[in-house]
C-alpha positions as CSV (number, residue, x, y, z in Angstrom):
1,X,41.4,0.5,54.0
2,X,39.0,-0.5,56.9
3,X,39.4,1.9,59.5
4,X,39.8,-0.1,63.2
5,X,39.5,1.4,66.5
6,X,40.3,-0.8,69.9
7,X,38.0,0.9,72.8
8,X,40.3,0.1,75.4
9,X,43.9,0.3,75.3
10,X,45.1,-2.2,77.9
11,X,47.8,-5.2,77.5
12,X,45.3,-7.3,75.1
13,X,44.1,-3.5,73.5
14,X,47.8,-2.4,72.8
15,X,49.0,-6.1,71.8
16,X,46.6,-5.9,69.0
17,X,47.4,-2.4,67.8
18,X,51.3,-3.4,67.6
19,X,50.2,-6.8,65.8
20,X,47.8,-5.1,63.3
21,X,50.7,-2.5,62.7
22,X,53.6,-5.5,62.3
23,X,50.7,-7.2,59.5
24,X,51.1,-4.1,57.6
25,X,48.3,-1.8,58.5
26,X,48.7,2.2,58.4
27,X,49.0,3.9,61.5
28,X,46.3,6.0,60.0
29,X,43.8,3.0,59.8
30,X,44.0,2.8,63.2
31,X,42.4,4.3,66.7
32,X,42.3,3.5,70.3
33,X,40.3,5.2,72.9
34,X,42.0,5.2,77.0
35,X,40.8,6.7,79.7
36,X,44.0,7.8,81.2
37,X,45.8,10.7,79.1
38,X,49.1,10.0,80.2
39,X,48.4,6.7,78.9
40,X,47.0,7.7,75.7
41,X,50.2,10.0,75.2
42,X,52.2,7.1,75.7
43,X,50.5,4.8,73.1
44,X,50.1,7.6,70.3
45,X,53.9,8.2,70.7
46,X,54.8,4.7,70.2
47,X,52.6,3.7,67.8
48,X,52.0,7.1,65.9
49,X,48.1,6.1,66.6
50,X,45.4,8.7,66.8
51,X,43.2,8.5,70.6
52,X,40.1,9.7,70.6
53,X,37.2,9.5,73.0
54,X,34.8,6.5,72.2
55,X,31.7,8.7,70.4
56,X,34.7,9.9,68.1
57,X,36.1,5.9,67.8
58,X,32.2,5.4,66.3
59,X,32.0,7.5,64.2
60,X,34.9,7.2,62.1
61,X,35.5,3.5,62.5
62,X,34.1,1.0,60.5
63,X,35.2,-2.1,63.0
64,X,34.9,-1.3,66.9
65,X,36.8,-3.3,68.8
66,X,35.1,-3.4,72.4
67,X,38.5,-4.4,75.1
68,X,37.1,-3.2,78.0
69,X,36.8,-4.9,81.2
70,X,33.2,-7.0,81.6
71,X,32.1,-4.7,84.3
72,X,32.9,-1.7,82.5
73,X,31.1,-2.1,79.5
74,X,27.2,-0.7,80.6
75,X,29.1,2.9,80.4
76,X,30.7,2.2,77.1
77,X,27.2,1.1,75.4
78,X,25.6,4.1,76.5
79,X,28.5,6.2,74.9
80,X,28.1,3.8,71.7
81,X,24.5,3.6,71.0
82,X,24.1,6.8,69.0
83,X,26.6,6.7,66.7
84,X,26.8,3.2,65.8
85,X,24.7,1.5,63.5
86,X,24.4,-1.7,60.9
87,X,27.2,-0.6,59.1
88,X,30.0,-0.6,61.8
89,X,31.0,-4.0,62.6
90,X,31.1,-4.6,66.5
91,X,33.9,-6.9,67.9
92,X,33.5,-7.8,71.6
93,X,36.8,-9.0,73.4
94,X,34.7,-8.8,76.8
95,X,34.9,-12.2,78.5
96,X,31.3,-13.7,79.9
97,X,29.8,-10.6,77.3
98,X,26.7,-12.4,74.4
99,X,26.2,-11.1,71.3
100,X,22.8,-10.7,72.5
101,X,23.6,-7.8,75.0
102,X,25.2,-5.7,72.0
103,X,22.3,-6.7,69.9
104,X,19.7,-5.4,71.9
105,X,21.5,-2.0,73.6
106,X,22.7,-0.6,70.2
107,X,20.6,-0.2,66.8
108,X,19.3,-2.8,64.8
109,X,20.8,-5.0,62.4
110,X,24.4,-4.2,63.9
111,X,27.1,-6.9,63.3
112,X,28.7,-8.6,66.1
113,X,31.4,-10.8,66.6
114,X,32.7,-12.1,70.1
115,X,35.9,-13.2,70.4
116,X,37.5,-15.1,73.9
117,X,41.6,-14.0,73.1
118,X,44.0,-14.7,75.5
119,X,47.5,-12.9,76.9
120,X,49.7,-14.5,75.0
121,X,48.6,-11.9,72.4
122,X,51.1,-9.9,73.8
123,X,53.9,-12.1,72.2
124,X,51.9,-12.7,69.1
125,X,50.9,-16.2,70.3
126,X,47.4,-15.7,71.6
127,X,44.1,-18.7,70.9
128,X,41.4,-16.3,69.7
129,X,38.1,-18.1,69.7
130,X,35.4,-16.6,67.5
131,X,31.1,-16.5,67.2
132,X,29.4,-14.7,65.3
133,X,26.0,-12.9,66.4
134,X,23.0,-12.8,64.6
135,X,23.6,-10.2,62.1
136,X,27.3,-11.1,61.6
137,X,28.3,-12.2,58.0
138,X,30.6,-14.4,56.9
139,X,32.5,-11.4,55.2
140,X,32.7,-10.0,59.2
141,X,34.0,-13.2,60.8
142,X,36.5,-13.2,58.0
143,X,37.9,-9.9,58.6
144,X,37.9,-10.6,62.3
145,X,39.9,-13.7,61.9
146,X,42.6,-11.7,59.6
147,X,42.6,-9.0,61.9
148,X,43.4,-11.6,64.6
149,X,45.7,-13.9,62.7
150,X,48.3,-10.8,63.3
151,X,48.6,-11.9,66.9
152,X,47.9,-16.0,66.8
153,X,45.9,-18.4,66.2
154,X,41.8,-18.4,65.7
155,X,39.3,-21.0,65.9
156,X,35.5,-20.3,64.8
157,X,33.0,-22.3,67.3
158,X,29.2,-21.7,68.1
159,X,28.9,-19.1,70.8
160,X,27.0,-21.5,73.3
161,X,30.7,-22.9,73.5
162,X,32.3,-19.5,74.6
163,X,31.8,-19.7,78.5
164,X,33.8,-23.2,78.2
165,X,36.6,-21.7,76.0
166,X,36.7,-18.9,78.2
167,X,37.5,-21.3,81.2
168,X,39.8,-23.3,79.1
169,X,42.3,-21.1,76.8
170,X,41.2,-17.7,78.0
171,X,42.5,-18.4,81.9
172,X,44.7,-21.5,80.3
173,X,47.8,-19.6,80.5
174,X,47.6,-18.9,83.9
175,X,47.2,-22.1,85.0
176,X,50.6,-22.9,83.0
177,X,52.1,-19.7,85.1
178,X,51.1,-21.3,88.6
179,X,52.2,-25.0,87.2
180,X,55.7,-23.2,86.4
181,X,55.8,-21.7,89.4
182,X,55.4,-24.3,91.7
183,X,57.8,-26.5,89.1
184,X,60.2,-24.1,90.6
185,X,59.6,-23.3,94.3
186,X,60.3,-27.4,93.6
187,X,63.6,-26.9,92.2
188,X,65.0,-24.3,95.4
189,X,63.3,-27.2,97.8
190,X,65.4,-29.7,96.1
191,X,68.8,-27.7,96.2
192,X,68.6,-25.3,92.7
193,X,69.0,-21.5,92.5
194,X,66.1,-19.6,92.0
195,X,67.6,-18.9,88.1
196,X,68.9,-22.0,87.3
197,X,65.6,-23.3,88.6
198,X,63.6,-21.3,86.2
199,X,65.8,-21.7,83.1
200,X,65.5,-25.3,83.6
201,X,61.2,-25.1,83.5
202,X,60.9,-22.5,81.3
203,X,62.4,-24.2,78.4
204,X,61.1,-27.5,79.4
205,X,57.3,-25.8,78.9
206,X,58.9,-24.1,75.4
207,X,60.2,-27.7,74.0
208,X,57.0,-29.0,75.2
209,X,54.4,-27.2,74.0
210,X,56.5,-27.0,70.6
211,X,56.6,-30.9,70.6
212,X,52.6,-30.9,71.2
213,X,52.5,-27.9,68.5
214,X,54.7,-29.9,65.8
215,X,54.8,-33.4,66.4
216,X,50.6,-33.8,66.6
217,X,51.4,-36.3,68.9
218,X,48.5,-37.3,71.6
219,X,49.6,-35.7,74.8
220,X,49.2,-39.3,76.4
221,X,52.0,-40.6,73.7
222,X,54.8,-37.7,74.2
223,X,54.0,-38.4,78.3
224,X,54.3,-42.1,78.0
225,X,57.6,-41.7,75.8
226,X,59.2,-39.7,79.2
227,X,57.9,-42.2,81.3
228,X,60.0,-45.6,81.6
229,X,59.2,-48.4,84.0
230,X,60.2,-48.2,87.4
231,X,61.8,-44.7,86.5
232,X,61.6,-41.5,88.3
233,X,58.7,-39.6,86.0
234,X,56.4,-42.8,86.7
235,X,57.3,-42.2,90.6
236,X,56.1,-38.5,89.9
237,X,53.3,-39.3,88.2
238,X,52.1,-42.0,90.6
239,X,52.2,-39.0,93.4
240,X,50.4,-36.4,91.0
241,X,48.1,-38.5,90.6
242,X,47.4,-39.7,94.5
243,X,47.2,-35.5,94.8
244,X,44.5,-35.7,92.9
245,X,46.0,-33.0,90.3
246,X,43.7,-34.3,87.5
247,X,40.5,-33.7,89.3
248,X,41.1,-30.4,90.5
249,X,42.2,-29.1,87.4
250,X,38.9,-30.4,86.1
251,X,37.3,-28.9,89.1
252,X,39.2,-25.4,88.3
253,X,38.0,-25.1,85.1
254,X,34.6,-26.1,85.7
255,X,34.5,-23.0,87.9
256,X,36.3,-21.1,85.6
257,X,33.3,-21.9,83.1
258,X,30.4,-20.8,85.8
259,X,32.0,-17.7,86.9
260,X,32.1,-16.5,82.9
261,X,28.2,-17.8,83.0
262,X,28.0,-15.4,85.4
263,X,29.7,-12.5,84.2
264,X,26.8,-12.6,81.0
265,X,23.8,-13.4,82.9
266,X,23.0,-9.5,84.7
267,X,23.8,-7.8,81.1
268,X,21.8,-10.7,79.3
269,X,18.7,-10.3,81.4
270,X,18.9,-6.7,81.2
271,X,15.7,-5.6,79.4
């Protein structure tokens, strides 16, 4: 069996340890590396997984999965860049991160594959976009995309696409959580309790996205089928709409995209 080790054991580190375990993988097959032993200790004792520090992780892994923060990951590289070489594949869950920077800071011919997850990973719902650098195979992308089917979905698309994909799914579900969360600060203004408030909106968002998910309707076509004439969801829309809702969300992710441009360019121009 391939030997995987996550190098950073956060919320999307540990949700794809416990999804590669729930697929069927040994225990054994696994390693994660954390800074904090109290941490670690926790993990290993749920999981029955092995921590190690990160010159360990590349040694005996033949996948590295890289789920470090973006700023973090100059430290991580230097730790890497002896012990790994064209044999290990390299999976980089590090938002704003090119293929390019792994490329050129560890030994040649190294496989990499960057992947843009997001949190829902930690229900076993997340969108995993995937590129693969310039060494990567399609024998790597498909192990990475059956290594990330355990927690979602995954979608392959040319890397120039990742800072948009970042902006759209990767920070998409927190712009669900604020649209929720105004949804019901709306609901207490209009009278509800707090819990009655969010048991109404949660479920609505559930039932919707399933209806997106199953129906393959247009979004236009399920919105139009809520919205009769002269009825009260027109009368909402009318005022989202005078808001300007549409245009700032536009707006959001636009800057969404530019901050992960960002986030790439001092470790791309790096010599």
């Amino acid at each position: 069996m391939t030997t995987i080790a996550v190098l950073g054991a956060g919320k999307i580190g540990e949700a794809l340890l416990s999804g590669l375990l729930n697929s069927g993988r040994s225990a054994g097959d696994l390693l994660f590396t954390e800074r904090h032993p109290d941490r670690a200790a926790e993990l290993t004792a749920r999981y029955g997984v092995a921590g190690v520090e990160p010159a360990e992780a590349a040694k005996r892994a033949d996948v590295l999965v890289v789920a470090v923060k973006p700023q973090d990951i100059e430290p991580v590289l230097t730790e890497l860049a002896p012990a790994v070489g064209p044999e290990t594949l390299v999976v980089s869950l590090c938002a704003g991160l090119p293929t390019s920077l792994y490329e050129r800071r560890l030994a040649e011919g190294v496989p990499v594959v960057r992947v843009m997850p997001n949190t829902p990973m930690v229900v076993g719902e997340a969108m995993s976009a995937i590129s693969p650098g310039s060494h990567a195979t399609p024998a790597h992308l498909a192990l990475v995309r059956e290594m990330l089917s355990s927690v979602g979905e995954v979608i392959e698309v040319p890397e120039s696409q990742q800072d948009a994909v970042t902006a759209l799914s990767g920070s998409g579900p927190a712009y669900f959580f604020f649209l929720v969360e105004a949804m019901i600060d709306a609901g207490i203004l209009l009278g509800l309790p707090r819990a009655v408030a969010e048991k109404l909106i949660i479920q609505s968002a559930v039932g919707a996205a399933k209806m997106l998910a199953e129906t393959a309707e247009h979004p236009v076509i399920l919105r139009e089928a809520v919205t009769s004439p002269a009825g009260t969801t027109i009368n909402a829309i009318r005022e989202l709409e005078k808001h300007g809702v549409r245009a700032a969300l536009l707006a959001a992710i636009e800057a969404a995209r530019d901050r992960s441009v960002e986030l790439g360019k001092p470790h791309d121009s790096a010599s």
